[in-house]
C-alpha positions in Angstrom: 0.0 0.0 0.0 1.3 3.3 -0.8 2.4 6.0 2.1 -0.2 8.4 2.8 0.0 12.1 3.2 -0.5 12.8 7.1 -0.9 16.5 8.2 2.2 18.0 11.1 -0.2 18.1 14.1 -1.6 14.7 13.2 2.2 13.0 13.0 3.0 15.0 16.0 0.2 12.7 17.8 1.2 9.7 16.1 4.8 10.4 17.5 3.4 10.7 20.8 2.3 7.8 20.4 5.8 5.8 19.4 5.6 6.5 15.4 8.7 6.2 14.2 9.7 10.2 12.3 12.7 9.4 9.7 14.1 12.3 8.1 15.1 11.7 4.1 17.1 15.0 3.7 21.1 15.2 2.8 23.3 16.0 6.2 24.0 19.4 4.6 20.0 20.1 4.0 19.7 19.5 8.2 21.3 22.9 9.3 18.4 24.6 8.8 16.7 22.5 11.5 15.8 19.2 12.7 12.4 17.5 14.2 13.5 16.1 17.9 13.8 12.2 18.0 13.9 12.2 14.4 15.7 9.3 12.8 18.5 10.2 9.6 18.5 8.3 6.8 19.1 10.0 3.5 17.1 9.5 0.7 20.1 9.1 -1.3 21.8 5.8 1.1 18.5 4.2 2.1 18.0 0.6 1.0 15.4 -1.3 1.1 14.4 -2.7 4.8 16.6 -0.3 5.7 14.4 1.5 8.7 13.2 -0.7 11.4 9.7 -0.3 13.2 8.3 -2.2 16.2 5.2 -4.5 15.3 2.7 -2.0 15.0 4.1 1.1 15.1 3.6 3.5 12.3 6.7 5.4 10.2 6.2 8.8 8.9 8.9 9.9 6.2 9.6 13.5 6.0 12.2 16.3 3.4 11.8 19.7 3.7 8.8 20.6 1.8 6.9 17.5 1.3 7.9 17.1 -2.7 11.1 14.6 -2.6 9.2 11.9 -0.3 5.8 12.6 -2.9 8.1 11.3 -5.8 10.0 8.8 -3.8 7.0 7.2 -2.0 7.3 3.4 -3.4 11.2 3.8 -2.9 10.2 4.9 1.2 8.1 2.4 1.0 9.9 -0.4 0.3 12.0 0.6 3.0 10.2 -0.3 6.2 8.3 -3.7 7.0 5.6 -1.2 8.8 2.0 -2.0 7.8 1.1 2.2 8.6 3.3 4.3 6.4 3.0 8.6 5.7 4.6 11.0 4.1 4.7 14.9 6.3 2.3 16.7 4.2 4.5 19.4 3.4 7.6 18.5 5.3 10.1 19.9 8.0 8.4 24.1 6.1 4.8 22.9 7.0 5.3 21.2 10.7 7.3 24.6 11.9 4.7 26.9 10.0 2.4 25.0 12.2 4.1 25.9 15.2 5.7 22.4 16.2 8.7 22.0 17.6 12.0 22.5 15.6 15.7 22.2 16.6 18.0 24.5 15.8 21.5 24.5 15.9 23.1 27.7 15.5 26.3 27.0 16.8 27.2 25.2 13.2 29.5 26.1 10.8 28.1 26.4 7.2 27.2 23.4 5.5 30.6 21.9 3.6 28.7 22.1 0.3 27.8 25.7 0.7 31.0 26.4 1.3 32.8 25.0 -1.2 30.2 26.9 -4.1 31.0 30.4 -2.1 34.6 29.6 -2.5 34.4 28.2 -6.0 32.2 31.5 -7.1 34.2 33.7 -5.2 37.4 32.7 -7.1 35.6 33.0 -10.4 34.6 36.2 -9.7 38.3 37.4 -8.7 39.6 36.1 -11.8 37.3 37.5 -14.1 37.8 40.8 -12.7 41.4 40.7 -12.3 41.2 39.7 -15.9 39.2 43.0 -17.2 40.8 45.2 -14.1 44.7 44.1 -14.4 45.7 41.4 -16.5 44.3 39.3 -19.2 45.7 35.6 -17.8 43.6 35.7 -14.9 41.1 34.9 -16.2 42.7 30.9 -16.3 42.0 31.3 -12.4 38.2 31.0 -13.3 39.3 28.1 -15.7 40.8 26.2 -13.3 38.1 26.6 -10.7 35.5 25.5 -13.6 38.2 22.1 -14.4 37.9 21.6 -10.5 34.7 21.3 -10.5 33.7 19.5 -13.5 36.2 17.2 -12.0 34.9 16.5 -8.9 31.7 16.0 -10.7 33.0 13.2 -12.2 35.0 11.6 -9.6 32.7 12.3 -6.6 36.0 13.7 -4.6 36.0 17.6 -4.4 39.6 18.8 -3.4 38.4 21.7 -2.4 35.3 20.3 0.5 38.7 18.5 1.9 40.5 21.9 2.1 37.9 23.2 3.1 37.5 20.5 6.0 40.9 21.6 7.5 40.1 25.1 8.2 39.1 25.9 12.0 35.9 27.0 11.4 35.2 23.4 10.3 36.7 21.2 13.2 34.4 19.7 15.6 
């Protein structure tokens, strides 16, 4: 049976009653908040059986806006044996516009990701205006940021994230 759509103050309830809440979003999508006693598994890892439930209880799935769990609801399906599945109507947005509960944690360096485009854009900004400002050749600094990252597009390993993850903002 498909996942059905359940509303934030009715999953609230069902939590207080031992649902199981499992958040889908990325680790970098979570710095904007997180639903206490939430469970993380990203949509992008899960496997099937992957999210366990006791006999009866039910597992609501939930992103940030409701879409991503809409389109992936066989996939979140097939990943609990729990006979009463949902979806957050609306996700993480809808159950704090409702005035529920949500953790923040603002102690948190920006997400790695987010970092690495402000660097990336920020270095292809300098050179193309050192290029038209100064010097013609600088403009091979925005080259060489653009050959980084089609790169790590390819590869799945960004050299810059890892310099990135050495600077003191970024050590836990």
């Amino acid at each position: 049976m498909r996942p059905q759509p359940i509303a934030p103050q009715a999953a609230f309830d069902l939590m207080r009653d031992g649902a199981v809440l499992v958040d889908v979003r990325e680790m970098s999508e979570r710095e904007g908040g997180t639903i206490a006693g939430a469970r993380h598994h990203p949509l992008s890892t899960l496997v099937p059986g992957e999210v366990t439930a006791a006999a009866g209880q039910a597992v609501i799935f939930h992103c940030r806006s409701g879409r991503r769990t809409t389109v992936n609801a066989d996939n979140l399906r097939a990943a609990t044996s729990a006979e009463a599945v949902f979806l957050l109507d609306g996700g993480i947005d809808a159950w704090e516009k409702s005035g529920l509960p949500v953790r923040k944690d603002k102690g948190r360096a920006i997400a790695l990701q987010r970092q690495v485009m402000i660097a990336a854009g920020s270095l292809v900004l300098l050179g193309v205006a050192l290029s038209v400002l100064a010097w013609g050749p600088f403009l091979a600094i925005a080259g060489l940021v653009g050959a980084g990252l089609l790169i790590s597009g390819v590869t799945g390993s960004c050299t810059m994230a890892r310099l990135l993850m050495l600077a003191p903002w970024n050590r836990i």
